[in-house]
N, C-alpha and C positions, 0 to 999 in steps of 0.2 A: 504494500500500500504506500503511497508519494506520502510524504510527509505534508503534514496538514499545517498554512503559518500560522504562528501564536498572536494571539492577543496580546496586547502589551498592558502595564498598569502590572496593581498589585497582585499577588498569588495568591490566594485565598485557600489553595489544596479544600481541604474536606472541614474546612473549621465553619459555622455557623455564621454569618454575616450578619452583622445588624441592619434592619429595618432603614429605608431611606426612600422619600417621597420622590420622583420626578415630577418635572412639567411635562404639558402636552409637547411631544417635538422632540425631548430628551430620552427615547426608548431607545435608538440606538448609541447612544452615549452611556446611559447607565449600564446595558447589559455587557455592554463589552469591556468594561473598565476594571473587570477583576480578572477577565480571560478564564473564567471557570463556571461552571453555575454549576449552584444546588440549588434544587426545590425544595420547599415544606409546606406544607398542608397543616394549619392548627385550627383545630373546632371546626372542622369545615362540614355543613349543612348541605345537602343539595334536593332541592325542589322540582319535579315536574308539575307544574300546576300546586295541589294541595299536596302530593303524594312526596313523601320522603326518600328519596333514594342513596342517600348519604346520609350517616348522622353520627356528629362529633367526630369526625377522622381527622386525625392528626400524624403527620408525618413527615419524618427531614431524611431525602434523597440525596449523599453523596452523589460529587462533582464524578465528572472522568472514570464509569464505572457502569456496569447492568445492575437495574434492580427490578426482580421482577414482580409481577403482581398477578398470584397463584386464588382457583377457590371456583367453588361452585356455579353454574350457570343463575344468572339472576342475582350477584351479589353486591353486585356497583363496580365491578374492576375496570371495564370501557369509561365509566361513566366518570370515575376516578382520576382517571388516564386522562380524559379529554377536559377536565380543568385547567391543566396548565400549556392549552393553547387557547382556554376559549372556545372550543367549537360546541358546548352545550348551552352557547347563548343565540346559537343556530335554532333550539329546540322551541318553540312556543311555548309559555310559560316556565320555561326553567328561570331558577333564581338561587345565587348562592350567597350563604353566611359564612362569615368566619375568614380566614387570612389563606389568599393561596399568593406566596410569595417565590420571584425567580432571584438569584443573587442579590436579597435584599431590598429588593422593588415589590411592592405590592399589586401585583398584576389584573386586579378587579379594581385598583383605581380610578375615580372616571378621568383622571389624564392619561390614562394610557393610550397609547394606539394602538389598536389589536391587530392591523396588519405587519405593523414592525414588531408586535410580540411576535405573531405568527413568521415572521421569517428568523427568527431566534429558536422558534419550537417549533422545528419539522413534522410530519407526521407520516405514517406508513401505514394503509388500512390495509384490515385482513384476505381483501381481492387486490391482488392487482392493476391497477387501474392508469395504465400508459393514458397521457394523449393521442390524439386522431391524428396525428403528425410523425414525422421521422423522427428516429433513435436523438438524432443531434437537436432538432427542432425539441422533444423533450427536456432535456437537460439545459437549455440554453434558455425556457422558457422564462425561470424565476428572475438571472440575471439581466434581461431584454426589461423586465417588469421594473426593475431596479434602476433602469435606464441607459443601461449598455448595451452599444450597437457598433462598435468595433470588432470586425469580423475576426482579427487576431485573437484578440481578445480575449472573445467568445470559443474559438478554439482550443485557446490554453482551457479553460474554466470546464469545457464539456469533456478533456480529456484527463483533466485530473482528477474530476468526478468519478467518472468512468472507470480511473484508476482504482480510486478510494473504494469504489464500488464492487470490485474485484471482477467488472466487465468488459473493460477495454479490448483484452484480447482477443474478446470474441465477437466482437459488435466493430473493430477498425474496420473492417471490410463492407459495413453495413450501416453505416451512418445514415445515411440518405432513403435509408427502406422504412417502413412504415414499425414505430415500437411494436405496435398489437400483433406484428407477424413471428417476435420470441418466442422461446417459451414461455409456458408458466413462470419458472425462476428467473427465467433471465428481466421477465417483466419486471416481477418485483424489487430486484437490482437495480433495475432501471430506473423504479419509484423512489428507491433511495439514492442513486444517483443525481434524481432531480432535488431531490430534496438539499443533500448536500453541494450543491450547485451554489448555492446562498449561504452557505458556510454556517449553518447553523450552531446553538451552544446545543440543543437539547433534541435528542431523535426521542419521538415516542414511536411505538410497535403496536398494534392493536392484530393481535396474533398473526404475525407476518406469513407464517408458516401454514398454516389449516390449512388451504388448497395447494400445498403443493408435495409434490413426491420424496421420499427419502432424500434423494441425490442432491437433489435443489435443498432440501432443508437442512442440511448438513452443511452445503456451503453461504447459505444464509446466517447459520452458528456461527462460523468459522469467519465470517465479515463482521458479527456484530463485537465478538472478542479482539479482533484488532481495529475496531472504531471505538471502542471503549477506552484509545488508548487516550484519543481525543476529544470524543463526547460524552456527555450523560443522557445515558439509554436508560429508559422505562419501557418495559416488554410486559404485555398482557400475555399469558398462556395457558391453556388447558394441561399442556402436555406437561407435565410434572418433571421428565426426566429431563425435557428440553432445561426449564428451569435449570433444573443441578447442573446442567451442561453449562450453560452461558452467562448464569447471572453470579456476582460477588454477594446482594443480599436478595432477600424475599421477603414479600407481603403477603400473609395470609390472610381470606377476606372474606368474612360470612356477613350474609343476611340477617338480622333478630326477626322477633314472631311477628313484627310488622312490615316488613320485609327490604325494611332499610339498610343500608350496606356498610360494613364498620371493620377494624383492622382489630384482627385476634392474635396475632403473632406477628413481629418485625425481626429477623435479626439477618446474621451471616447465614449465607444460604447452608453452608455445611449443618450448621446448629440446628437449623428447620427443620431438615431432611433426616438429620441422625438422633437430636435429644431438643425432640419441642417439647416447649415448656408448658403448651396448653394443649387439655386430651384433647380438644377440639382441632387441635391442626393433627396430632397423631392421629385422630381417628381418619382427614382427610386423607394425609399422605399414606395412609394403612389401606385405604381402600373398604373403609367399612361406612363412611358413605359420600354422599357426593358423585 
């Protein structure tokens, strides 16, 4: 994988940032100015309408690292996930409480700009979903958005995506053919191609993997451990051993009797998998339900 440039400013590694207001216009200033992001979630609420689908979740996401988010269907983990870009303000009456914070920024501010969050926190849904355009025409779409239109340019940016993507090698020849004519895998490579395109701090996952084959899911693992060297990755997944495979910590995430969705277990993933601390995540990793 090309090596990815640093941000400059202070290093923050994995230590907790304190809280700090921007103005409107200041999103890409503020997030870039530690060169690392952690997420956290404190007391966070989330509402469809009346209906509670989060309640009181609290959590702090080391920078530069996978953290996945494990647990029964119907327990908030998508819903979770897609807080810290924003896209459940897409949902008709959704409405959230409590602090969802990126490096410090309070990202449900009403100064924020949620386009420029959104090109800070990429995302990767669970289909693949190229554009109706060529391999390059993809990858090149975020940065054109951003206002570059130097054909150089845009060549360097599509091919070191591509790199980053672990797809170049196989797509040089193919630049110019239509995304949607890949594989499956290679589509989805593709989606994180674009994604990474705009140099994102934050990949979310919303189970990248479910439609695709062994071969392709393995090399999807094997990309998200060496982009972990430079981003903080949150991956939603069913597949438990995927988990133990790719991620450093895990979230264990059940529903209560109202079918709200709340965190039962955080730690190193090892600890999860071998000595949880709550029978409710042994009994999930046990297979006795869920």
């Amino acid at each position: 994988m090309t090596e990815r440039p640093e941000s400059k400013g202070l290093q923050l590694e994995n230590a907790v940032p304190s809280e700090r207001t921007v103005q409107a216009g200041e999103m890409d200033a503020a997030l870039v100015s530690t060169g690392t992001a952690l997420l956290r979630a404190g007391s966070v609420n989330l509402y469809y309408g009346s209906f509670c689908a989060l309640r009181e979740v609290s959590l702090d996401i080391p920078a530069r690292s996978v953290t996945a988010l494990i647990g029964p269907s119907g327990c908030g983990k998508s819903s979770f996930l897609r807080l810290f870009n924003r896209m459940n303000d897409l949902i008709h009456g959704a409405r959230v409480e409590g602090r969802v914070v990126m490096d410090g920024v309070d990202i449900y501010s009403p100064d924020i700009d949620v386009v420029s969050l959104r090109r800070h926190v990429g995302m990767v849904f669970q289909k693949p979903n190229p554009f109706p355009m060529s391999t390059f025409d993809n990858v090149a779409f975020g940065p054109r958005r951003q206002g570059i239109s130097n054909r150089s340019q845009l060549k360097d940016i599509v091919e070191r995506s591509l790199r980053e993507a672990a797809l170049w090698d196989e797509v040089v020849d193919k630049l110019n053919e239509p995304g949607t004519a890949l594989s499956g895998g290679q589509q989805q490579r593709l989606c994180i191609a674009r994604v990474l395109a705009v140099q994102p701090q934050v990949i979310l996952l919303d189970e990248p993997c479910s439609s695709l084959d062994p071969i392709a899911t393995l090399k999807i693992e094997e990309l998200m451990r060496e982009l972990a060297i430079h981003y903080t990755i949150l991956i939603v997944t069913h597949n438990m051993q995927q988990a133990a495979r790719v991620s450093k910590q895990t979230a264990f995430m059940m529903a209560d009797e109202d079918r709200a969705g709340g965190i039962v277990e955080f730690g190193l993933t090892e600890q999860i998998f071998t000595k949880p601390k709550e029978k409710r995540t042994e009994d999930y990793i046990t297979g006795r339900f869920g």
